[in-house]
C-alpha positions in Angstrom: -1.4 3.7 -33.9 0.9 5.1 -31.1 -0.9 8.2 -29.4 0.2 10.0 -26.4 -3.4 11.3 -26.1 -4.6 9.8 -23.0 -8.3 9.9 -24.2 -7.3 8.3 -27.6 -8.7 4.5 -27.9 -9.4 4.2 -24.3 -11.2 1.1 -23.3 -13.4 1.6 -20.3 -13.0 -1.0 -18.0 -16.0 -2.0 -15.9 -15.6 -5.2 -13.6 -19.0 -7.2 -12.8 -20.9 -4.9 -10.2 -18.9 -1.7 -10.2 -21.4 0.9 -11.2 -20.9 2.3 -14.6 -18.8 5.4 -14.8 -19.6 7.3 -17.8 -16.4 9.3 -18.1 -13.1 7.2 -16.7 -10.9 8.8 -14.3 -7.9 9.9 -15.8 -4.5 10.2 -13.4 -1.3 12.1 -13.0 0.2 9.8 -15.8 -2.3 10.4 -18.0 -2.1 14.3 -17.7 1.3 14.7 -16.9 2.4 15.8 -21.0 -1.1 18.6 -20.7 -0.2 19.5 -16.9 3.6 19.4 -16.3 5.0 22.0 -13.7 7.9 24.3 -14.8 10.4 22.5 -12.8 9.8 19.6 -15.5 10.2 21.3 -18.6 13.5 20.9 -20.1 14.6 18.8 -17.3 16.9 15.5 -16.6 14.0 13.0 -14.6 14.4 10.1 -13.2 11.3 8.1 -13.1 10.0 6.0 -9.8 7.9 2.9 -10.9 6.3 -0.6 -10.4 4.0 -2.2 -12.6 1.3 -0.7 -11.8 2.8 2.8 -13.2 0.3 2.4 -16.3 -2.1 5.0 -18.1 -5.7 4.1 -18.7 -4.5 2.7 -21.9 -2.4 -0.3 -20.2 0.9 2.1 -21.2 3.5 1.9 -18.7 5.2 5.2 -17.4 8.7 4.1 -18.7 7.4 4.5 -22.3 5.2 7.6 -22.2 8.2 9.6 -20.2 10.7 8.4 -23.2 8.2 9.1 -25.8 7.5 13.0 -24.1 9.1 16.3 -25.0 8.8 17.7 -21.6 11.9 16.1 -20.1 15.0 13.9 -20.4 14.3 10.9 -18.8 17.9 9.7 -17.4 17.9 7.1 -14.8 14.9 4.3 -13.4 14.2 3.9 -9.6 12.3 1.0 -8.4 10.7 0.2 -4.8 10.1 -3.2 -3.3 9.3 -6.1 -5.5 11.3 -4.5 -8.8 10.1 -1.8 -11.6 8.1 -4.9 -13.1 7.8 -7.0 -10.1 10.2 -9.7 -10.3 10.7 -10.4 -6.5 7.8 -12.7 -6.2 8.1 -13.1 -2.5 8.3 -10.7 0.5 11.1 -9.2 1.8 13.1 -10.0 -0.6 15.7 -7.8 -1.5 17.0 -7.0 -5.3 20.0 -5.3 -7.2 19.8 -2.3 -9.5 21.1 -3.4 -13.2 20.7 -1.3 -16.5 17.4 -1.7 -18.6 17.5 -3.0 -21.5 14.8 -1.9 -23.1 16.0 1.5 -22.4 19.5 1.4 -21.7 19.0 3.4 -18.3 20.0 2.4 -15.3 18.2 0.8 -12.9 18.4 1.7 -9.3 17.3 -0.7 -6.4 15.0 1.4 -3.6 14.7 -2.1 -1.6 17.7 -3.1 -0.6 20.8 -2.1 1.3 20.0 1.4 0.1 16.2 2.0 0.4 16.6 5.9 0.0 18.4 7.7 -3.3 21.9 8.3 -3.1 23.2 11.2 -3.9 25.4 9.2 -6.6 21.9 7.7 -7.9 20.4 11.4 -8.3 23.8 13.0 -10.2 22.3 13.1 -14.0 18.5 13.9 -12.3 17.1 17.0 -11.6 13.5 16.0 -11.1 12.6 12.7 -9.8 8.8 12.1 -10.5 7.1 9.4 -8.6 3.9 7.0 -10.3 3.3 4.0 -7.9 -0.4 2.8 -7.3 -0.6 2.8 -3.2 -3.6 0.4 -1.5 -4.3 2.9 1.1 -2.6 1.3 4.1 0.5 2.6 6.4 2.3 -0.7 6.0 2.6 -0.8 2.3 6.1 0.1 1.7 5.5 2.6 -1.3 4.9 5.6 0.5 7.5 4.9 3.0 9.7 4.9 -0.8 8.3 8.4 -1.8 9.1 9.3 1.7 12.9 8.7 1.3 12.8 10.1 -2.2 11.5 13.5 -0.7 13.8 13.4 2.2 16.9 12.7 -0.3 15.6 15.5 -2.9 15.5 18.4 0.1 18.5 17.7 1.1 20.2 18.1 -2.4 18.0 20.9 -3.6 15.9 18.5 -6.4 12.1 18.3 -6.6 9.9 15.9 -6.6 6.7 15.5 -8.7 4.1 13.1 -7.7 1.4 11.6 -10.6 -1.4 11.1 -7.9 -3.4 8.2 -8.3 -7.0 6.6 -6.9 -6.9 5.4 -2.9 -8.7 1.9 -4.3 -10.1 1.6 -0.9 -11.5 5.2 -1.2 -10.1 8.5 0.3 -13.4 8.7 3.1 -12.5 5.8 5.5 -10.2 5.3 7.6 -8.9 2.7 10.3 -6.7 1.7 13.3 -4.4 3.4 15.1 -2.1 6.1 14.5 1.4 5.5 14.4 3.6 6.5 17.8 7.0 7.5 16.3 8.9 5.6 19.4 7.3 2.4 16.9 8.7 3.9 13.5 10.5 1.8 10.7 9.7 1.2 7.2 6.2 0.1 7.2 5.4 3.6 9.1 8.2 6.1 8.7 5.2 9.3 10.3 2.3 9.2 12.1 -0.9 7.9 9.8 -3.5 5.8 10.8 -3.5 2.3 9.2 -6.3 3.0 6.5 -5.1 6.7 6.1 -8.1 7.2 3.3 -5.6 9.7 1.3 -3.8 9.8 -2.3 -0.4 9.0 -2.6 0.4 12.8 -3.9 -1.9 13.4 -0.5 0.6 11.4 1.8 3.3 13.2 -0.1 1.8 16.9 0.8 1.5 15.8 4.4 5.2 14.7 4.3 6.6 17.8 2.7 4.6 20.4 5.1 4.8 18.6 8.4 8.5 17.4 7.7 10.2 18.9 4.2 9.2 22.6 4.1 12.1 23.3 2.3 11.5 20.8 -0.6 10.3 21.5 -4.3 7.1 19.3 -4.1 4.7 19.4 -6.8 1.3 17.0 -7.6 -0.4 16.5 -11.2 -3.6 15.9 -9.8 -6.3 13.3 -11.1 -9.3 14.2 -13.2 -12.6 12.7 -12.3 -11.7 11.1 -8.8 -14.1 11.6 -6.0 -13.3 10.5 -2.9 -16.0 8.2 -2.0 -14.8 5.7 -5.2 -13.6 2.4 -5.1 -11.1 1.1 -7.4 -14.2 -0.5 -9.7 -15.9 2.7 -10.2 -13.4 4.4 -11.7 -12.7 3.2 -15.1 -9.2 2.4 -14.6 -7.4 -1.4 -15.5 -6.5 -2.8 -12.0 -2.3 -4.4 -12.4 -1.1 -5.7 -9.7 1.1 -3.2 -7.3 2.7 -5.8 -5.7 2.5 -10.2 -6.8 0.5 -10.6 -3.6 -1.8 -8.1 -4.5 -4.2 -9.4 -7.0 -7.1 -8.0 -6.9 -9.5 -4.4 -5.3 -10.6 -7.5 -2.8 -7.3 -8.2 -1.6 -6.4 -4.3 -0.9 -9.9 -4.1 0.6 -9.1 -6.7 3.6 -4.9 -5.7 3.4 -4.9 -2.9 5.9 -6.3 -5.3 8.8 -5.0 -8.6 7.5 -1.1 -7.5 6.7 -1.1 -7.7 10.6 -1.0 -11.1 10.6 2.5 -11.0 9.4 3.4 -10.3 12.5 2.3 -13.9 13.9 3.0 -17.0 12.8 -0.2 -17.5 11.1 -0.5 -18.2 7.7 -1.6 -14.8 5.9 -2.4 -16.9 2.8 0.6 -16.0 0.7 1.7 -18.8 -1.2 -2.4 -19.4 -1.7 -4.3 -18.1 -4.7 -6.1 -15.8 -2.1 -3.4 -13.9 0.1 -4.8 -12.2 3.1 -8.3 -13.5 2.3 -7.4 -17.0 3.7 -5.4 -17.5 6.8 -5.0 -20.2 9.4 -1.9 -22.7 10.8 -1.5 -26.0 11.0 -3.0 -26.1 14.4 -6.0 -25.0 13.9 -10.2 -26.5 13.6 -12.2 -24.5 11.2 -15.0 -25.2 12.6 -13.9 -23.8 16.0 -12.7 -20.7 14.9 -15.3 -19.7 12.7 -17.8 -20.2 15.3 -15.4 -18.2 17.5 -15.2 -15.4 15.3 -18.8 -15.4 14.2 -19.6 -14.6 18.2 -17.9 -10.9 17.5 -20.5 -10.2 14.9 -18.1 -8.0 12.6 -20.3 -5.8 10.1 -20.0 -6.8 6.5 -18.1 -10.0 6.3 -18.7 -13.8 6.5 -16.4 -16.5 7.6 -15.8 -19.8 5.6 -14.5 -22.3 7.5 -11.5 -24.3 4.9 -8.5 -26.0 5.0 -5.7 -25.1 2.7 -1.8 -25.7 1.6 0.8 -22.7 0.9 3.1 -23.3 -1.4 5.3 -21.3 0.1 6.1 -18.6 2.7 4.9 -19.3 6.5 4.0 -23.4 6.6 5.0 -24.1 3.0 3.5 -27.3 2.1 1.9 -28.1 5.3 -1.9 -28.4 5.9 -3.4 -24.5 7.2 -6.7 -25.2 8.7 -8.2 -21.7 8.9 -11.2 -19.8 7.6 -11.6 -17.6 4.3 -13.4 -14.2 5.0 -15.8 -13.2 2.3 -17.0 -9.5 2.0 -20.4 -8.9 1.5 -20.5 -5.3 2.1 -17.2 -3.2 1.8 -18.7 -0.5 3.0 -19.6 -1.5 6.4 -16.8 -3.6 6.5 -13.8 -2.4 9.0 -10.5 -4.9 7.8 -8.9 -3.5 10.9 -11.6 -4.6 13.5 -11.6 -7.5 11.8 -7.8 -8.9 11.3 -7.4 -7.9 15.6 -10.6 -10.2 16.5 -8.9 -13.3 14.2 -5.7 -12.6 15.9 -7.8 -12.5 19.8 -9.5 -15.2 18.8 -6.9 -17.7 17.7 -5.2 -16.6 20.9 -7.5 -17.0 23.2 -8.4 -20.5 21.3 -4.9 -21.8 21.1 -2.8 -20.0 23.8 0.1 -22.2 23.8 0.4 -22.4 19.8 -0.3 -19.2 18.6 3.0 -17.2 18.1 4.2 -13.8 17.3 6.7 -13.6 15.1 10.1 -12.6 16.3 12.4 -9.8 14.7 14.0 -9.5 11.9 11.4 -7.9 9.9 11.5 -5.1 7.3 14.4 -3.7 8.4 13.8 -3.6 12.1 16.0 -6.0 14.2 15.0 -5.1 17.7 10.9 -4.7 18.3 8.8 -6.9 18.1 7.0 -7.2 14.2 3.3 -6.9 15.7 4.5 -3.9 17.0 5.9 -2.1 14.2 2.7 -2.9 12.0 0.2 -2.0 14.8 2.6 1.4 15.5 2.3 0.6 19.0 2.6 -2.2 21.5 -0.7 -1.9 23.2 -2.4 -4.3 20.6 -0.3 -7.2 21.4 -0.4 -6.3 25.2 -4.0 -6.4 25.3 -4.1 -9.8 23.6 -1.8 -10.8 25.5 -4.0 -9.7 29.0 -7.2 -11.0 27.5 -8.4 -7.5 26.6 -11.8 -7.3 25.5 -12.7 -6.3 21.7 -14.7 -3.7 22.5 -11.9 -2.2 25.4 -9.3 -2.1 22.4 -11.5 -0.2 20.4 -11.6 3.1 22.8 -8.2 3.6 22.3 -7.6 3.4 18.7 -11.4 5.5 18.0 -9.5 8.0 20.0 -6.8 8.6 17.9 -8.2 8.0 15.0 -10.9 11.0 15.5 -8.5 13.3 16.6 -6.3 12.8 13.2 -8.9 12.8 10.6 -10.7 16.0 12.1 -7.9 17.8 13.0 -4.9 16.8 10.7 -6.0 14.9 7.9 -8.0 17.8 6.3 -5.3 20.0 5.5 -3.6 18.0 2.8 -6.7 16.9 1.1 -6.9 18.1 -2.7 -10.3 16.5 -3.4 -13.6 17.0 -2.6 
């Protein structure tokens, strides 16, 4: 029976240990058809998705917006990795095409263009955005809605945003804050690393600190509080991105995508990227016991050996260590991913490597320092910095953002 009732023949999905939730969250996708803003009605859209653009149903956004009366759904937009994720890999760029499902076309947001054309938006007035974030400054679909607004204020479209649930929650929040000298398209503004905000949250901080001018509206979710993980909210986890896989990979992500900027193995091309991570070069047993000597909160090191299949050391042997989270809410991925990355250092210093540029985009500084926002993390491991010493300056800015800035562009309690 084809519904577009978003409560109709719901199943409520409850992974082992998530507490139960007696009434599922429902988000902007759900609600949009009940909640739509005036600039939608009647209107030609063009739709912004990924996989993970599905109702609590499993229905993917593509269908409900053709099956709606609201709008005219004219043209598909896709960010990195592809509208269903067909760019396995990272970094790797893809074509637009026409869908044939749908018979729209298809346009490429990762690629030589990475921001709407005003060719792209000629048949849309509205161009609504549904992609499931992971809550961390370096995951490229914000930096996509970011482009989308910029494109839509300067051609005088709006731009509607079906919020969805921070999986890591929308209360914590880690690392630095982004220096704009360090900008590029894993930070386009100034967030911290965990921002702890809502992707129709980052949006209202874009459009009031930087596009006053644009049409920017938010169907807001039903039953989120901010304190929930992904698990306690009813909701099917898809994949965002292929090397997202599970709530336990986005919950180490934030600190752990820094490793891209070395030449350590992040574990992609393992069944368990950015939970395993090592090189070729490396005992186990010695960095384990190295790391366990920082006594981070809320995780547990695994000493293991393992083989990528591809990416960074494809094929080769990895020793390394797999980090297992015993409490997520203690746990700071952050803290965490900058002790592996002192400790390999200051274990191997004439193996471990940063990698060098090209790297999403930026040609000229250094990867370490466009993911960190800065170039005082890789200074300091560089200069033998302790833990603790780093810590001071990134507590700093971190306080100063989430008391004085954050707060204004929160919609939830």
């Amino acid at each position: 029976m084809k519904t577009n009732d978003p409560g109709a023949g719901n199943a409520v999905f409850k992974p082992c240990g998530a507490r139960h939730v007696p009434r599922p969250v429902l988000t902007g996708l759900d609600l949009f058809e009940k909640r739509w803003p005036r600039v939608l009605r009647g209107a030609r859209a063009g739709l912004v998705v990924h996989p993970a653009s599905v109702d609590s149903a499993l229905s993917h956004a593509v269908d409900r917006f053709c099956a709606a009366k609201c709008c005219e759904l004219t043209a598909l937009f896709g960010p990195q990795h592809g509208i269903r994720g067909e760019t396995q890999d990272n970094m790797i760029e893809w074509q637009g095409y026409r869908d044939r499902k749908t018979d729209l076309p298809v346009h490429s947001l990762y690629g030589a263009v990475r921001k709407p054309t005003e060719k792209m938006l000629r048949d849309v007035d509205v161009l609504v955005v549904d992609l499931q974030d992971v809550g961390a400054r370096y995951y490229t679909f914000i930096w996509t809605l970011d482009l989308c607004m910029e494109a839509c204020a300067a051609l005088g479209k709006s731009v509607i945003v079906l919020d969805r649930p921070n999986p890591i929650n929308g209360v914590d929040s880690e690392g630095p804050v982004l220096d704009p000298e360090y900008a590029s398209f894993v930070g386009r503004k100034p967030l911290p690393v965990r921002h702890g905000m809502t992707i129709g949250e980052v949006g209202r901080y874009l459009r009031e600190l930087y596009y006053p001018e644009l049409s920017y509206h938010i169907i807001r979710m039903e039953g989120w509080q901010r304190g929930m993980w992904f698990d306690e909210t009813g909701l099917p986890w898809v994949l965002p991105s292929p090397n997202m896989p599970t709530l336990d990979t986005a919950i180490v992500y934030p600190g752990m995508c820094l490793l891209e900027g070395t030449m350590l193995s992040e574990g992609r091309g393992t069944t368990r990227p950015f939970e395993m991570f090592g090189a070729p070069y490396i005992d186990p047993d010695k960095l384990v016991a190295a790391l366990r000597e920082y006594r981070l909160p809320g995780v547990f090191f695994r000493p293991l050996s393992f083989r990528p299949t591809f990416q960074k050391h494809a094929e080769k042997i990895c020793g390394g260590a797999q980090m297992h989270v015993t409490d997520r809410s203690r746990f700071r991925s952050w803290e965490t991913a900058v002790a592996i990355l002192k400790a390999v250092h200051d274990l191997y210093p004439k193996r471990f490597a940063w990698k060098q540029p090209p790297y999403e985009y930026e040609t000229v500084r250094m990867p370490i320092d466009i993911l960190a926002g800065t170039d005082r993390l890789r200074r300091h491991i560089e200069s033998g910095t302790p833990l603790r010493d780093m810590q001071r300056g990134w507590l700093a800015q971190l306080k100063t953002f989430t008391a004085k800035v954050r707060p204004h562009f929160l919609l939830y309690e």
